[in-house]
C-alpha positions in Angstrom: 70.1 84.8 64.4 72.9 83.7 66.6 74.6 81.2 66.1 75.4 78.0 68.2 79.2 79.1 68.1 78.3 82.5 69.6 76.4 81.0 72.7 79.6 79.6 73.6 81.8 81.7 75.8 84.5 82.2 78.1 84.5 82.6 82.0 85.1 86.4 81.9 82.7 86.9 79.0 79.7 84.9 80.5 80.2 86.3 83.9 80.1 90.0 82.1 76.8 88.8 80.6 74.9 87.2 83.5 75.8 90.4 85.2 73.2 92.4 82.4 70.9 89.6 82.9 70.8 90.1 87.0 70.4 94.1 86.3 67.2 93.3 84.1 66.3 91.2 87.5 66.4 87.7 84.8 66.8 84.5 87.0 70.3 82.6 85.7 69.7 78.8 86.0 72.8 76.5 85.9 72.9 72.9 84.9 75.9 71.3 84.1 77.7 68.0 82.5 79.3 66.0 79.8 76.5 65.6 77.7 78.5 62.9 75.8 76.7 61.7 72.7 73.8 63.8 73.6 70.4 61.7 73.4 67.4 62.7 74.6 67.5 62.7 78.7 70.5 65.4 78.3 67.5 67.5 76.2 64.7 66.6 78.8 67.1 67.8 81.7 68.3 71.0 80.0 64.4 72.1 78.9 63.7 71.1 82.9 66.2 73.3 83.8 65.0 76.3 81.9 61.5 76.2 82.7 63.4 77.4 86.1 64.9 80.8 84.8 64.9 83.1 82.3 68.8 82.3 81.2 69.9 79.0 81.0 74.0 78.4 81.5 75.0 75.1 80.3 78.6 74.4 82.2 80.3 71.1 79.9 82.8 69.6 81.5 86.2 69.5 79.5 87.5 66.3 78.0 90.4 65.8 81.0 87.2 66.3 83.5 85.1 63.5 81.1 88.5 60.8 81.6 88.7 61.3 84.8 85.0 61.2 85.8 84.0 58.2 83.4 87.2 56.6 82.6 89.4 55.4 79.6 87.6 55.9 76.3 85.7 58.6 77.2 84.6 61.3 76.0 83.7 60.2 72.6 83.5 63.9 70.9 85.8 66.4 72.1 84.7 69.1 73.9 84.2 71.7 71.3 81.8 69.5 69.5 80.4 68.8 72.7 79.8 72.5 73.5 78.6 73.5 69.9 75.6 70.4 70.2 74.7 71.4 73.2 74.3 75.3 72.3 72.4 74.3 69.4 70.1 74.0 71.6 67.1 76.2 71.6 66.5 76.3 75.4 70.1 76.9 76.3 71.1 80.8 76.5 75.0 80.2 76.7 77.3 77.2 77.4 80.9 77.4 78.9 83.5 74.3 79.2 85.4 74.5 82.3 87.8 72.0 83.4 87.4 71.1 86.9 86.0 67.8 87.9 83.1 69.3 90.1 81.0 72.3 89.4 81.5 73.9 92.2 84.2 76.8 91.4 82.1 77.7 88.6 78.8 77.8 90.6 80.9 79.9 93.2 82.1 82.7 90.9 78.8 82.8 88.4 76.3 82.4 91.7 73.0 81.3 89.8 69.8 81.3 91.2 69.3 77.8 90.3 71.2 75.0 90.0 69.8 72.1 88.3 70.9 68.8 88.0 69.3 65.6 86.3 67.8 62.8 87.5 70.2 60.6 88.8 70.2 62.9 92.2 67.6 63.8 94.9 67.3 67.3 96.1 69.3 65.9 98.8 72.4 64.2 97.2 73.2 67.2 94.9 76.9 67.1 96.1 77.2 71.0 95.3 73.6 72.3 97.4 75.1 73.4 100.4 76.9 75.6 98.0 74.5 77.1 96.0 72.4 77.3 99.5 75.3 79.7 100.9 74.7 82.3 98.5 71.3 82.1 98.2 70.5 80.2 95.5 68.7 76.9 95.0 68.9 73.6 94.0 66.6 71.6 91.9 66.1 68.1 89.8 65.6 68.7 86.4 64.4 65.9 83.5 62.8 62.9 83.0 63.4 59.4 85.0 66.9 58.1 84.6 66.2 55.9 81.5 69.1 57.0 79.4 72.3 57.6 80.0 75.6 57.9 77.7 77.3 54.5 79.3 74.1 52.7 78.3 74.3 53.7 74.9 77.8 52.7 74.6 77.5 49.1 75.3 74.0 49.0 73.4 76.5 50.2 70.4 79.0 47.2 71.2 76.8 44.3 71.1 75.6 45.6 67.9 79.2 45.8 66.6 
């Protein structure tokens, strides 16, 4: 059994490893994040995503990338524990942390088939679709409705404080 640890890898290894996954013609889905105290739309998005593919990459953004998209405070694990919770996760294949504020170099140099993202875009607002339409790929929504989100949480936490 692997363990949650293994699943997580570096750029050069998990490019080496989708590359055996595209020879055995497996369809690589990419969804991406901070997945800050993961709750249960990060799992509803991340099973979404996989229904799409045969290999799911889960791309967490570094903690630099998590203070500068959602401010002071944030993230509340680091990214390593980040990482490790989200491979845990039976649905996810392997998870990489890069540190760029947008997903865009990564979806560049891996080239999915899929990129998913959650709820809180349209097919249309995905910021990255042109992207993944250049090289072929394509673009989805993945989870349930946007009724949870890590922010939400937060302040539910401080009026309870």
């Amino acid at each position: 059994m692997r363990t949650a640890e293994s699943k997580i890898l570096s750029r050069e290894e998990l490019r080496r490893r989708l590359e055996e996954h595209c020879q055995r013609a497996e369809r690589i889905v990419l969804a991406n994040g901070c997945f800050d105290a993961l709750h249960v739309g990060h799992i509803r998005y991340l099973e979404g995503a996989r229904s799409e593919g045969d290999v799911l990459v889960a791309a967490v953004n570094a903690d630099e990338s998590v203070r500068r998209l959602k401010g002071a405070g944030r993230p509340i694990l680091p990214e390593a524990a980040r990482a490790t919770l989200v491979a845990a996760l039976r649905c996810v294949s392997y998870v990489i942390v890069f540190s760029e504020v947008n997903v865009e170099s990564l979806l560049d140099e891996l080239r999915p088939a899929v990129h998913a993202k959650g709820t809180d875009y349209t097919a249309e607002t995905v910021p990255e679709r042109d992207l993944v339409a250049s090289f072929g790929g394509r673009t989805i929504v993945a989870g349930d409705p946007k009724d949870h989100s890590t922010t939400d949480l937060i302040a539910r936490l401080k009026t309870l404080l």
